[in-house]
N, C-alpha and C positions, 0 to 999 in steps of 0.2 A: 605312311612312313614318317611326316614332319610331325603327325600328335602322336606317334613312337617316341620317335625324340625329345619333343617337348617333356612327356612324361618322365623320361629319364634324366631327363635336365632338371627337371622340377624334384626329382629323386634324389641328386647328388646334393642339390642347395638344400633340402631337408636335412640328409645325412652332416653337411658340414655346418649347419647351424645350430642343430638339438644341443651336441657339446659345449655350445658356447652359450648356450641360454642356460643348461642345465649347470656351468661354472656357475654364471652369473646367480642363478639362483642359491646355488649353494654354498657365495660368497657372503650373501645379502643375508643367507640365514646364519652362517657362522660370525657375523656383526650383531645380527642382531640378540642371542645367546652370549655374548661376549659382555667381561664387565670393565673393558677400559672404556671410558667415556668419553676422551679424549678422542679414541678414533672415533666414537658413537658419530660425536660436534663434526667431526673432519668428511665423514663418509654424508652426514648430514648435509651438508654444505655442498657436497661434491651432485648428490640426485639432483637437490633443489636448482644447480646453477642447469642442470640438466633439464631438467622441465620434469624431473621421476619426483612430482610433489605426495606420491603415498610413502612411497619410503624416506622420504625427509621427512613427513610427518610422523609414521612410527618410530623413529629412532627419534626424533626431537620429545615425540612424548614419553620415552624413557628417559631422559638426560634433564631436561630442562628443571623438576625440582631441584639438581644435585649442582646447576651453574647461579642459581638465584642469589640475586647478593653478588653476582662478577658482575666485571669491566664486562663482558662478556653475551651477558643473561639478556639486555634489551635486545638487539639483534636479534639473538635466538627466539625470542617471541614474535620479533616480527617476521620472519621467516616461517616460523608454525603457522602464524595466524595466515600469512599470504600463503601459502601452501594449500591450506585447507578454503583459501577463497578459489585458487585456482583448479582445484576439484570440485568447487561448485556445492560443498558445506557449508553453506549461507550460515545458517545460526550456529556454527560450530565458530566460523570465522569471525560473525561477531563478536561472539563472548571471548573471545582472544584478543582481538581491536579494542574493543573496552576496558578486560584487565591489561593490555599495556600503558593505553591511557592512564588508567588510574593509578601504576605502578611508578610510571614514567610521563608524568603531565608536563616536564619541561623537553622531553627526548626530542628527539630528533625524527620520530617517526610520531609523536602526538598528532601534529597538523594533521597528516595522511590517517589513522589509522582512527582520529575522529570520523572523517568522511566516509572511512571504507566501514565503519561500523553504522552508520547509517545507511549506507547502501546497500550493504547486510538484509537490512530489515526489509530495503524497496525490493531488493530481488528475489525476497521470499510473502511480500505482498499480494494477496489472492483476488481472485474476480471481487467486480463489486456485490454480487449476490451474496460472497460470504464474509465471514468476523472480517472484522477490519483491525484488531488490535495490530498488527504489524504495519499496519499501513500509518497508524497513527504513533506508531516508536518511529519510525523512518522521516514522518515529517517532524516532530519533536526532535530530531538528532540533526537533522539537516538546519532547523531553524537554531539549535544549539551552537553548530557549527559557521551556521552565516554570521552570528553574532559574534561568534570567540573570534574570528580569522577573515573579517570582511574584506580585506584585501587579496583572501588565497587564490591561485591558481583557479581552483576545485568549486571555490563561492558560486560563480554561475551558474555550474552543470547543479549544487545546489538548489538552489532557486528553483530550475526547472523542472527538477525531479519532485522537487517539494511541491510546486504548483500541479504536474500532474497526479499525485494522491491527492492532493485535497479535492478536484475535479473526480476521482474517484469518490471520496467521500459524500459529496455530491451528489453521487448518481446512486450511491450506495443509500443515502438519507429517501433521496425520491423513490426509486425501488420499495424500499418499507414502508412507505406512506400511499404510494399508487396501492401495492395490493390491499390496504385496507380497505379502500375503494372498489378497486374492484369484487372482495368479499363480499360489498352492500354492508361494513359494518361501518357507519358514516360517524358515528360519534367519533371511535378509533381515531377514524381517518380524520375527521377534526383537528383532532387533538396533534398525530402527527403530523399530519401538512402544516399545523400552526408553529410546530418546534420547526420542524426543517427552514420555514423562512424566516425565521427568525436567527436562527442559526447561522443559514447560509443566505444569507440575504441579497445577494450577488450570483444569485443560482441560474444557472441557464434554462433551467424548467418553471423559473418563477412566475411565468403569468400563465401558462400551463397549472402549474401547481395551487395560485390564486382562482382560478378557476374551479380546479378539483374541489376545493377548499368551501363555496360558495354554493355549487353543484349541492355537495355533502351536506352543507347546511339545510338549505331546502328541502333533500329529500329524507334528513332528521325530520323537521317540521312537519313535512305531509306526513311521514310515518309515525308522529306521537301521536298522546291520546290527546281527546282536546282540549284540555283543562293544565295541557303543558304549548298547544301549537303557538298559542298570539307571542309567548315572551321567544319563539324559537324563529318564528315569521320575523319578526324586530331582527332579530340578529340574521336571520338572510340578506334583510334590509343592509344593514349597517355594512354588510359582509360584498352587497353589489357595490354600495356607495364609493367604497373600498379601491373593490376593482377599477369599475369608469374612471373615477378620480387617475388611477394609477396608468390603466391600460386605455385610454379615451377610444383609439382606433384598435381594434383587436378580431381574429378570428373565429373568437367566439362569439361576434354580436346577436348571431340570430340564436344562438340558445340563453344567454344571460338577458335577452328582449323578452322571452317569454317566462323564465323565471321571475322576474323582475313584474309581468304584467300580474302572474296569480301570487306573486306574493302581495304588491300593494292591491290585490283585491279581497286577501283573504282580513286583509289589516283596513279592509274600508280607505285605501288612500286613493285621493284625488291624483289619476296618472298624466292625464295634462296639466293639471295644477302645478307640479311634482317636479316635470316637464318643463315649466316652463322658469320657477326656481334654480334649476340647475342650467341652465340656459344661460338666465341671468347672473 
């Protein structure tokens, strides 16, 4: 008898609600057919202050060419543009943020809507495995923004968001240069591990990466032909000298000890000689 009633309860509150969504709807469609623009702005303003940011946005993207040029028109961008951030249309939202900027670089909403168009970018920023151009718009607008407004509000979460892409970017640079290595195509991987630490010189995979790097050299040199190994042995050389100098105490000792002993043997060097040089 109580999931009887239930049912019928749940029957009446359908019946007295349908009417009212089906007004609602077919308030919302005779605005939006409508060509005073005046209500457009008014009905506009009335969703958004509601949290109803689609129908502020499509009645804003009707009206807004026809306010351009009012007292008027900045507000209403920035209301489109946070509309469509608040739906979660990241590049929609940005490229709103920015033509307000541009439109209105002394407004009242520049400060803000510098920031929110670089966060635009961070919130639409992908794993490190894939393109990274958004990640490098977002830190580019962030570093735009620390610069323009170093005092803002907003500067610190800045800072931090920016610092976490560039750690992306990081892992992003290492990612591309490990699988060359791990492919066995070590020249590649040469040439990438040698961009990335130069690049990122302050990289958390750096003596990881200076390793790869050294590893790859080596196993270039064994795999040439031999009338290329001795000048490729030298640069493994130069390539451990590198390392120890850098990493003295490191995890890799016991495989850079034996890289290290067949290359000064492939190159005729004296290893306690060598030994005892770097010592002193």
């Amino acid at each position: 008898m109580r999931n009887i009633s239930g049912m019928r309860l749940l029957k009446f509150y359908i019946i007295l609600i349908l009417p009212l969504l089906a007004g609602s709807c077919g308030e919302y469609g005779k605005i939006l057919k409508s060509t005073d623009n005046e209500l457009k702005k008014n009905k506009a303003l009335e969703y958004y202050a509601a949290g109803q940011y689609v129908k502020a946005s499509e009645l804003l993207g009707q009206i807004l060419p026809r306010f351009r040029a009012t007292a008027e028109a900045e507000e209403l961008y920035w209301i489109n543009a946070e509309s469509n951030y608040m739906m979660r249309q990241y590049e929609l939202a940005g490229s709103y943020y920015r033509n307000l900027v541009e439109e209105y670089p002394y407004g009242k909403h520049a400060e803000e809507a510098t920031f929110k168009a670089a966060k635009c970018d961070y919130a639409i920023s992908p794993k490190p495995e894939l393109d990274q151009l958004n990640t490098k718009k977002a830190i580019e607008g962030f570093n735009i923004f620390i610069r323009k407004y170093p005092s803002s509000p907003f500067a610190e979460e800045s800072k931090i968001l920016a610092k976490e892409l560039e750690e992306r970017l990081v892992e992003k640079s290492y990612m591309s240069a490990r699988l060359y290595y791990d492919m066995k195509k070590y020249k590649a991987a040469i040439t990438a591990l040698e961009n990335s630490l130069k690049e990122y010189s302050e990289s958390k995979y750096r003596e990881e990466m200076m390793f790869l790097k050294l590893n790859s050299t080596y196993l270039y040199a064994v795999n040439s032909f031999a009338n290329r190994q001795r000048e490729r042995f030298q640069a493994t050389l130069d390539d451990y000298y590198s390392f120890v100098d850098e990493f003295p105490q490191t995890k890799y000792e016991r495989e850079i000890r034996r890289i290290y002993e067949d290359t000064a043997g492939q190159l005729g060097v004296d290893i306690n000689a060598t030994t005892e040089n770097i010592t002193q």
